[in-house]
N, CA, C and O atoms as a Tinker XYZ file with bonds, in Angstrom:
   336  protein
     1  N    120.628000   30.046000 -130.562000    73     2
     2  CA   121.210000   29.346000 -129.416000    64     1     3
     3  C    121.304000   30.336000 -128.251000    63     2     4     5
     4  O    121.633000   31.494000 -128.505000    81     3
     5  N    121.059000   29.995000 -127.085000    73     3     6
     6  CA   120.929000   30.892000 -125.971000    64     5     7
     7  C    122.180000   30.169000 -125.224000    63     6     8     9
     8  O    122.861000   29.170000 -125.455000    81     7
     9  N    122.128000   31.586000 -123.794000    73     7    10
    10  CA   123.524000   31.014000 -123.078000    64     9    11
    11  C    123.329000   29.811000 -122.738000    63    10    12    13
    12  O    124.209000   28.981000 -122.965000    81    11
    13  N    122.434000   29.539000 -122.275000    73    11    14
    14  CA   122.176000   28.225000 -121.278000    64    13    15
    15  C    122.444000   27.164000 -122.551000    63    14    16    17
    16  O    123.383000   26.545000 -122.051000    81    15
    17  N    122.253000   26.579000 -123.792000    73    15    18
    18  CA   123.111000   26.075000 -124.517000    64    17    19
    19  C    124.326000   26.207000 -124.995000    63    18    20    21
    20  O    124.876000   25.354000 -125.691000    81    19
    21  N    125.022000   27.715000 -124.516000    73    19    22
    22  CA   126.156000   27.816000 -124.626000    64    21    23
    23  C    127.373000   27.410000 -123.620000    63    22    24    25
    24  O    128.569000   27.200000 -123.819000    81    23
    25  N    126.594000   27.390000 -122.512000    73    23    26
    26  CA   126.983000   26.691000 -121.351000    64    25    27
    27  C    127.042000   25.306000 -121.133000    63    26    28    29
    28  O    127.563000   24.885000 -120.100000    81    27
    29  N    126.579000   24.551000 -121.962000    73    27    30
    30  CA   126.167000   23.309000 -122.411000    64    29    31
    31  C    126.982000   22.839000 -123.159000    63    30    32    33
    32  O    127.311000   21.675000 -122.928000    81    31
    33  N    127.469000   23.382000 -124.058000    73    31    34
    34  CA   128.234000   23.117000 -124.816000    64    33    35
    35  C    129.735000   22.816000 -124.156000    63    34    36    37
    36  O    130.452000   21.820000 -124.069000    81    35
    37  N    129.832000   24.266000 -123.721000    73    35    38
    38  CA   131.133000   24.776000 -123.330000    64    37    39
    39  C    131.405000   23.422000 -121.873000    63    38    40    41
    40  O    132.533000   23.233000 -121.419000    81    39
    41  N    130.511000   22.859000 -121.500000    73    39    42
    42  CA   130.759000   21.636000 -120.026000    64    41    43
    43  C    131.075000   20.584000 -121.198000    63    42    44    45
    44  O    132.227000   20.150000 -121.212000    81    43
    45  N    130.356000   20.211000 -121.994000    73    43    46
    46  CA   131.006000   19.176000 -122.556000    64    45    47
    47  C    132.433000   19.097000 -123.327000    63    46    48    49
    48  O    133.326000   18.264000 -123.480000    81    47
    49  N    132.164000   20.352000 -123.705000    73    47    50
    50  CA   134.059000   20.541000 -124.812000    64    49    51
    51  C    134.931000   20.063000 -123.497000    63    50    52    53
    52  O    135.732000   19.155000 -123.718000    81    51
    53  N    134.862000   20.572000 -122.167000    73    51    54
    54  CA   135.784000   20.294000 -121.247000    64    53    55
    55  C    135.933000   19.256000 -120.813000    63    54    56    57
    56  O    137.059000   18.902000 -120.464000    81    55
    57  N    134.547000   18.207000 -120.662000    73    55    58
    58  CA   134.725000   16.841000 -120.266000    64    57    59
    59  C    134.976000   16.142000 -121.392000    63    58    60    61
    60  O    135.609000   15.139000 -121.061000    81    59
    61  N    134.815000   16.166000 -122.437000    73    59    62
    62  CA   135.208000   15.696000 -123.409000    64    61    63
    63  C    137.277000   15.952000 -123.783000    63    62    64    65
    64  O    138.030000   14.991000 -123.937000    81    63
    65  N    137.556000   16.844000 -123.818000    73    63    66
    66  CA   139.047000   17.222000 -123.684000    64    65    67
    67  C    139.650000   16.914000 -122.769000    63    66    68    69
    68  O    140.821000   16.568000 -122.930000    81    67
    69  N    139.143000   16.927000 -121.649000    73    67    70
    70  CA   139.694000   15.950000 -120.524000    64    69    71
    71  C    140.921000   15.026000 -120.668000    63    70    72    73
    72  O    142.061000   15.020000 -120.202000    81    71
    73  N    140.068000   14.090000 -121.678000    73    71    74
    74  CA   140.426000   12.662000 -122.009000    64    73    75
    75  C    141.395000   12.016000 -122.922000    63    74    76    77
    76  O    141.951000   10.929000 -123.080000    81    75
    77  N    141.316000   13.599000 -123.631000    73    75    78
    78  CA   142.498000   13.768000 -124.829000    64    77    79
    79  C    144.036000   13.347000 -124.770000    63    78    80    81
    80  O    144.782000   12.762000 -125.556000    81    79
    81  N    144.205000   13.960000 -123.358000    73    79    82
    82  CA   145.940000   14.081000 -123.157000    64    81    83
    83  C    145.665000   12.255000 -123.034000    63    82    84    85
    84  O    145.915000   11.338000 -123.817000    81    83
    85  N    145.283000   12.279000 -122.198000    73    83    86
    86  CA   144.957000   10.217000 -121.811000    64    85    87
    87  C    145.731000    9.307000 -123.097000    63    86    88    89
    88  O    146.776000    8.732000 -123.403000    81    87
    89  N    143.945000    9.763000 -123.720000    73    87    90
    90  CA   144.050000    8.632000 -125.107000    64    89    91
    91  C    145.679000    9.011000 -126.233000    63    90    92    93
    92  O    146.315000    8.079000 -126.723000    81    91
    93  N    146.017000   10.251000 -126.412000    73    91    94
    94  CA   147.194000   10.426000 -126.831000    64    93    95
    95  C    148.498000    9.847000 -126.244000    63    94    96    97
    96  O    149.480000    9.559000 -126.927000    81    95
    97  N    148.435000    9.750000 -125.329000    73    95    98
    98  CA   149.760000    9.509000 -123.993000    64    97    99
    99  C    149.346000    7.529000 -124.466000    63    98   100   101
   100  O    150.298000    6.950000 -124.990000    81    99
   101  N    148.480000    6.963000 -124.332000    73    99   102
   102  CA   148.436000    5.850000 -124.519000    64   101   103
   103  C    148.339000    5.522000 -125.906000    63   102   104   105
   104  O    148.606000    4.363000 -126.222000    81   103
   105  N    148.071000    6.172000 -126.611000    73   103   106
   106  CA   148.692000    5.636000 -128.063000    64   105   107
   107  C    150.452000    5.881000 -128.141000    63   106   108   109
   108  O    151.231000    4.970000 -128.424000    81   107
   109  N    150.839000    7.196000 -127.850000    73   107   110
   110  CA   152.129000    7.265000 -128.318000    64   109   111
   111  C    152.936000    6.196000 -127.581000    63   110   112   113
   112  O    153.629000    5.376000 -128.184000    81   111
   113  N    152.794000    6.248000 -126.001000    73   111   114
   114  CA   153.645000    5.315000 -125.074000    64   113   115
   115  C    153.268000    3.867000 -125.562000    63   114   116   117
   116  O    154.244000    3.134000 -125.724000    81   115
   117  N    152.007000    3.304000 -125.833000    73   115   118
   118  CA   151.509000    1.758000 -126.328000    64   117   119
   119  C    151.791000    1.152000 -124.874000    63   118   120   121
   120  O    152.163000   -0.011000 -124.719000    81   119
   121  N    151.518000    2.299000 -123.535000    73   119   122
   122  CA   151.436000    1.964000 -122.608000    64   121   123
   123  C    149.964000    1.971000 -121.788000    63   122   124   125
   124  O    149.480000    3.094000 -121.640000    81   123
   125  N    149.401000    1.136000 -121.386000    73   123   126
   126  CA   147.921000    1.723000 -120.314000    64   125   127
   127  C    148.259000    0.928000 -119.146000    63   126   128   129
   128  O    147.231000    0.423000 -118.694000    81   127
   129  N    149.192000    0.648000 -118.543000    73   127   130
   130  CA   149.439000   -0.496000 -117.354000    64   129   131
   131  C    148.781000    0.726000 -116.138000    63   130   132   133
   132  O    148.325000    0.168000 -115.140000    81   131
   133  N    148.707000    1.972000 -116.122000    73   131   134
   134  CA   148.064000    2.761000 -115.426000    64   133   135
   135  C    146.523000    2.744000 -115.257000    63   134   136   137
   136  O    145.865000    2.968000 -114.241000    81   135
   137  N    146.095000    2.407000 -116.563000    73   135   138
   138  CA   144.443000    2.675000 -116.537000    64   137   139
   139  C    143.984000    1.425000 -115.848000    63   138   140   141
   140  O    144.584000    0.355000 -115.749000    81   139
   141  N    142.508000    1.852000 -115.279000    73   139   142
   142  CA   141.718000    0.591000 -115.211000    64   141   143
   143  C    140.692000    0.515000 -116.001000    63   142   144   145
   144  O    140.222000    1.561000 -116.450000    81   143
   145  N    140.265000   -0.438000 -116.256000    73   143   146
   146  CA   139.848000   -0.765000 -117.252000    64   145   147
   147  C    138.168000   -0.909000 -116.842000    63   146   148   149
   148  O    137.196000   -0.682000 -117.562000    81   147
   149  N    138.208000   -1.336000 -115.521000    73   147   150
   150  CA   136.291000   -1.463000 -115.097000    64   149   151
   151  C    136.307000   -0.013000 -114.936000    63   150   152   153
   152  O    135.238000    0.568000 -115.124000    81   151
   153  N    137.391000    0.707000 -114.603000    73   151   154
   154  CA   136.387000    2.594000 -114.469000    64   153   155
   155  C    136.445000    2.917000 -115.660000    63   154   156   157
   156  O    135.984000    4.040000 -115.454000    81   155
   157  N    136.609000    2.909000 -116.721000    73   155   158
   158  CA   136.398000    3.515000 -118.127000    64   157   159
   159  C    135.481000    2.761000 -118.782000    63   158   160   161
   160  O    134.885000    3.301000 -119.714000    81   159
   161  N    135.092000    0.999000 -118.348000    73   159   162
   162  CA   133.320000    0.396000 -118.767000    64   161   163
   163  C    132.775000    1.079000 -117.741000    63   162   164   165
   164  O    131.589000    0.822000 -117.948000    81   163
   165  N    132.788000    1.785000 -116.757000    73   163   166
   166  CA   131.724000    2.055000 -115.804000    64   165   167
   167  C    131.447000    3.212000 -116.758000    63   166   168   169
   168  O    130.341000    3.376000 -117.273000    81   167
   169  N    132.703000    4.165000 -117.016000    73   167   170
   170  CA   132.463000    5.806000 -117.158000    64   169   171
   171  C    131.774000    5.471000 -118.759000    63   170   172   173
   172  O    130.958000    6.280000 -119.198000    81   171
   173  N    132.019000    4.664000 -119.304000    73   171   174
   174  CA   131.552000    4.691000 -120.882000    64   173   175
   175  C    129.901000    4.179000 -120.769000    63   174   176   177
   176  O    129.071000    4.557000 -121.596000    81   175
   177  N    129.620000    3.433000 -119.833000    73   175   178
   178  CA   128.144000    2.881000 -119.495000    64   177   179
   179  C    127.252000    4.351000 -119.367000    63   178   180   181
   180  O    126.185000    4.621000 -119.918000    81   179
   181  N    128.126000    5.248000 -118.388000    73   179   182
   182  CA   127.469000    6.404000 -117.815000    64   181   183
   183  C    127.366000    7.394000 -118.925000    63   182   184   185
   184  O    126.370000    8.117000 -118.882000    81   183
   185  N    128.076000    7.543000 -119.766000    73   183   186
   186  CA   128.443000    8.203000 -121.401000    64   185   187
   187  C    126.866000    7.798000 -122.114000    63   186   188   189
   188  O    126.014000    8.594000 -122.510000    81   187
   189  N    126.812000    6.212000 -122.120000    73   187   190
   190  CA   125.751000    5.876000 -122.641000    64   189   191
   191  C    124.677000    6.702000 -122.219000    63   190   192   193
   192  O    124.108000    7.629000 -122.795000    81   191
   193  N    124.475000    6.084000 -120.875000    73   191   194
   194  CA   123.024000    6.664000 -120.263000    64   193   195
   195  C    122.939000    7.872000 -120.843000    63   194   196   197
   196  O    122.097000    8.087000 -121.714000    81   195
   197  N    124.041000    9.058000 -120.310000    73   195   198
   198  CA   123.629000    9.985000 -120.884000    64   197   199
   199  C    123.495000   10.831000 -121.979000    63   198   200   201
   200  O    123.158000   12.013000 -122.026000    81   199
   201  N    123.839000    9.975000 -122.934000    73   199   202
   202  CA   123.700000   10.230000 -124.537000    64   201   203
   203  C    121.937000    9.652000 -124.690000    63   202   204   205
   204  O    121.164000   10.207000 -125.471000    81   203
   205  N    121.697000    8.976000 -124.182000    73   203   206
   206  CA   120.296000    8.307000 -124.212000    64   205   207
   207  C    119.435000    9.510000 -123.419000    63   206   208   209
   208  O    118.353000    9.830000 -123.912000    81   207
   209  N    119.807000   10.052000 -122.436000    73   207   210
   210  CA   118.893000   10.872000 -121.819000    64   209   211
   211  C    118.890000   12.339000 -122.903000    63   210   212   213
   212  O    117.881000   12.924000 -123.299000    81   211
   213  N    120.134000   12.643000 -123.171000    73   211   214
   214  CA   120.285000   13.974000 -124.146000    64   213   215
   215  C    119.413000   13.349000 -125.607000    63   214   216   217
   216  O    119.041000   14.312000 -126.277000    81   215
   217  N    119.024000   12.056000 -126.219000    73   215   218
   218  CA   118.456000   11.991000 -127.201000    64   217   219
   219  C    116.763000   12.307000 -126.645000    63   218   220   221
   220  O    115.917000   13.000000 -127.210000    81   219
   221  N    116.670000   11.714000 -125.651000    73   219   222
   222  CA   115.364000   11.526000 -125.171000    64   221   223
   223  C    114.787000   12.967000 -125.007000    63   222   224   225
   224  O    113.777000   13.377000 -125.578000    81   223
   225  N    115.616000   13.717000 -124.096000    73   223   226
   226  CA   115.366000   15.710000 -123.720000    64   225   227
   227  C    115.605000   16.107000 -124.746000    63   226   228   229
   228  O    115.651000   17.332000 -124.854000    81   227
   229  N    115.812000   15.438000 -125.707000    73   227   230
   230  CA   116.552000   16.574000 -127.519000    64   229   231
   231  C    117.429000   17.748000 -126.972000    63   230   232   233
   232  O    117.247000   18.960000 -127.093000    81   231
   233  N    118.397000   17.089000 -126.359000    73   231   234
   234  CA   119.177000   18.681000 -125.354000    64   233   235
   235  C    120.364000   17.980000 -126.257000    63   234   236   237
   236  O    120.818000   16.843000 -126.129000    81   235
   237  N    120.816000   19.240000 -127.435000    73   235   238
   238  CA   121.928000   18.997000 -128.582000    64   237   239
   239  C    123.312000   18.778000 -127.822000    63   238   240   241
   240  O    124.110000   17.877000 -128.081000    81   239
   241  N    123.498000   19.992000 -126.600000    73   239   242
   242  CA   124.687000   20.006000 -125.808000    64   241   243
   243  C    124.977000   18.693000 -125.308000    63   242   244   245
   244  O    126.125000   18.425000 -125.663000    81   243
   245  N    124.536000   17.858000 -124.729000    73   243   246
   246  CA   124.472000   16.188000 -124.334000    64   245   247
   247  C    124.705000   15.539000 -125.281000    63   246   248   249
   248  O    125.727000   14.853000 -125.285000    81   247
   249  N    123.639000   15.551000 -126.630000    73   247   250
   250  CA   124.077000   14.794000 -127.105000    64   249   251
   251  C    125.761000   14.834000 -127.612000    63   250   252   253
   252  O    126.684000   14.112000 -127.235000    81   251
   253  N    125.767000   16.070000 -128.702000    73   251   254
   254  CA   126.701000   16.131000 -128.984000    64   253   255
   255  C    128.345000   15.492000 -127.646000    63   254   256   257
   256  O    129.250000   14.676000 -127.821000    81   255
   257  N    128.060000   16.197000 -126.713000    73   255   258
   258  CA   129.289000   16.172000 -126.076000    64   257   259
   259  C    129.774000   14.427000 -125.758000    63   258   260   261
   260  O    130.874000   13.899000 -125.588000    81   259
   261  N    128.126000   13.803000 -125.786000    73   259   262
   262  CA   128.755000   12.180000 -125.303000    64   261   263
   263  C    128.658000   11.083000 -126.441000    63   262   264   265
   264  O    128.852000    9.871000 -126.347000    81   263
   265  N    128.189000   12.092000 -127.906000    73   263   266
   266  CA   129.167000   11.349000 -128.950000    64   265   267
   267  C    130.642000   11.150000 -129.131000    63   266   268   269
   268  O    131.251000   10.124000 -129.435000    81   267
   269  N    131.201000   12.696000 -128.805000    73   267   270
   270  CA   132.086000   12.700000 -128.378000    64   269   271
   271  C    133.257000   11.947000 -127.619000    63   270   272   273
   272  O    134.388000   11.570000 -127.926000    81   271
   273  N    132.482000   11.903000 -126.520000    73   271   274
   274  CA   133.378000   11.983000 -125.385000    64   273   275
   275  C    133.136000   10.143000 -125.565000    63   274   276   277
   276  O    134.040000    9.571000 -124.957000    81   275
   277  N    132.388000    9.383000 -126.078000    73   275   278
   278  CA   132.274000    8.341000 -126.212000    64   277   279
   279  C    133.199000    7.699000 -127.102000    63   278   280   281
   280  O    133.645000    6.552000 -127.061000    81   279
   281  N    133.386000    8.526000 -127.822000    73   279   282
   282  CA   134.082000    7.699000 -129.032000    64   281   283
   283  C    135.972000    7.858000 -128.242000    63   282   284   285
   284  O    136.806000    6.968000 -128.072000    81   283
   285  N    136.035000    9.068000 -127.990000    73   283   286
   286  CA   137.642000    9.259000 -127.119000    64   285   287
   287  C    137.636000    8.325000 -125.799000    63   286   288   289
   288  O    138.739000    8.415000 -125.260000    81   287
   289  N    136.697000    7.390000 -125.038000    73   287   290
   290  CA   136.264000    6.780000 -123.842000    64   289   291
   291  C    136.913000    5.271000 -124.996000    63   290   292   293
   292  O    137.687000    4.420000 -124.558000    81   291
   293  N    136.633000    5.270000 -125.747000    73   291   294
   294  CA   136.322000    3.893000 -126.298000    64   293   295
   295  C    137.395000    3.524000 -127.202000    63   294   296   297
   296  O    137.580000    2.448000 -127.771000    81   295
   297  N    138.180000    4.767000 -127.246000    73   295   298
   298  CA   139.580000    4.618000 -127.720000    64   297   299
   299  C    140.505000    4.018000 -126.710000    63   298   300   301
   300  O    141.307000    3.088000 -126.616000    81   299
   301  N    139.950000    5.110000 -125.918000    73   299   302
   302  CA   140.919000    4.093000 -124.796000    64   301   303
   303  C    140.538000    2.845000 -124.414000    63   302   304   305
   304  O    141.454000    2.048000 -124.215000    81   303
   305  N    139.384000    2.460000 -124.256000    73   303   306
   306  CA   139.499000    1.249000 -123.999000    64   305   307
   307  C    140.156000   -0.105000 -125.362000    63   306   308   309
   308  O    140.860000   -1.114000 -125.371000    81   307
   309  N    139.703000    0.374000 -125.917000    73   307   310
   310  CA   140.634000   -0.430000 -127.307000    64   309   311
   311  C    141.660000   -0.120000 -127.244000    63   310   312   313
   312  O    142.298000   -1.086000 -127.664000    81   311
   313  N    142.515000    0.860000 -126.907000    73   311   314
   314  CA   144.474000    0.557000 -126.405000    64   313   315
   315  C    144.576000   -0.033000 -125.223000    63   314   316   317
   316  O    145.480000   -0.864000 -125.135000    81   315
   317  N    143.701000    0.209000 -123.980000    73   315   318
   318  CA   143.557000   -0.599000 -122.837000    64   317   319
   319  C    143.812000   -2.072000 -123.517000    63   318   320   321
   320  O    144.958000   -2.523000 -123.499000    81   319
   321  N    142.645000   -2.892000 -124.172000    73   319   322
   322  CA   143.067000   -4.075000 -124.381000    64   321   323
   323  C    143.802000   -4.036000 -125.294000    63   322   324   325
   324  O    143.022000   -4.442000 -126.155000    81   323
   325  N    144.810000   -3.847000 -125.863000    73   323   326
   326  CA   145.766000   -4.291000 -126.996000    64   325   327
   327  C    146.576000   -3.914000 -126.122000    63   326   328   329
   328  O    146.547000   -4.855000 -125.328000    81   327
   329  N    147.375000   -3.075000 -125.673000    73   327   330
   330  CA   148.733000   -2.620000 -124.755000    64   329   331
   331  C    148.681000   -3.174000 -123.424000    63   330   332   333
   332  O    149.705000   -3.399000 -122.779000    81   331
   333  N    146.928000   -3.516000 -122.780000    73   331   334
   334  CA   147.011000   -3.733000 -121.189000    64   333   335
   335  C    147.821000   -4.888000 -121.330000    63   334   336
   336  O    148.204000   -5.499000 -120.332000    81   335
């Protein structure tokens, strides 16, 4: 693995963690009256794309990070609708 995949990595751990405090704060509270709900289908659409482009470039850092970051995107939206 070279830097430039280490750098790759290291952008997704951060956008991916991002999202953490979020999805925690809305499970414990069983509150999301804050979130919206079309920017997290927009941001999870864009997750897609680019999990599709990281399969397509075989670039592991992409993929990995928007399995990720997809599955914590999609948590929230499943407390979004049960708590919204």
């Amino acid at each position: 693995m070279d830097y430039v995949e280490l750098i790759g990595f290291a952008a997704g751990a951060c956008i991916t963690i991002a999202f953490l405090p979020q999805l925690i704060s809305a499970w414990k509270t069983k509150s999301t009256k804050d979130l919206s709900l079309p920017t997290f289908a927009i941001f999870c659409l864009g997750t897609i794309l680019w999990l599709a482009y990281g399969i397509l470039t075989g670039s592991m850092p992409l993929i990995a990070a928007n399995v990720v970051t997809m599955l914590v995107a999609a948590g929230i939206i499943v407390l979004k609708l049960k708590y919204g």
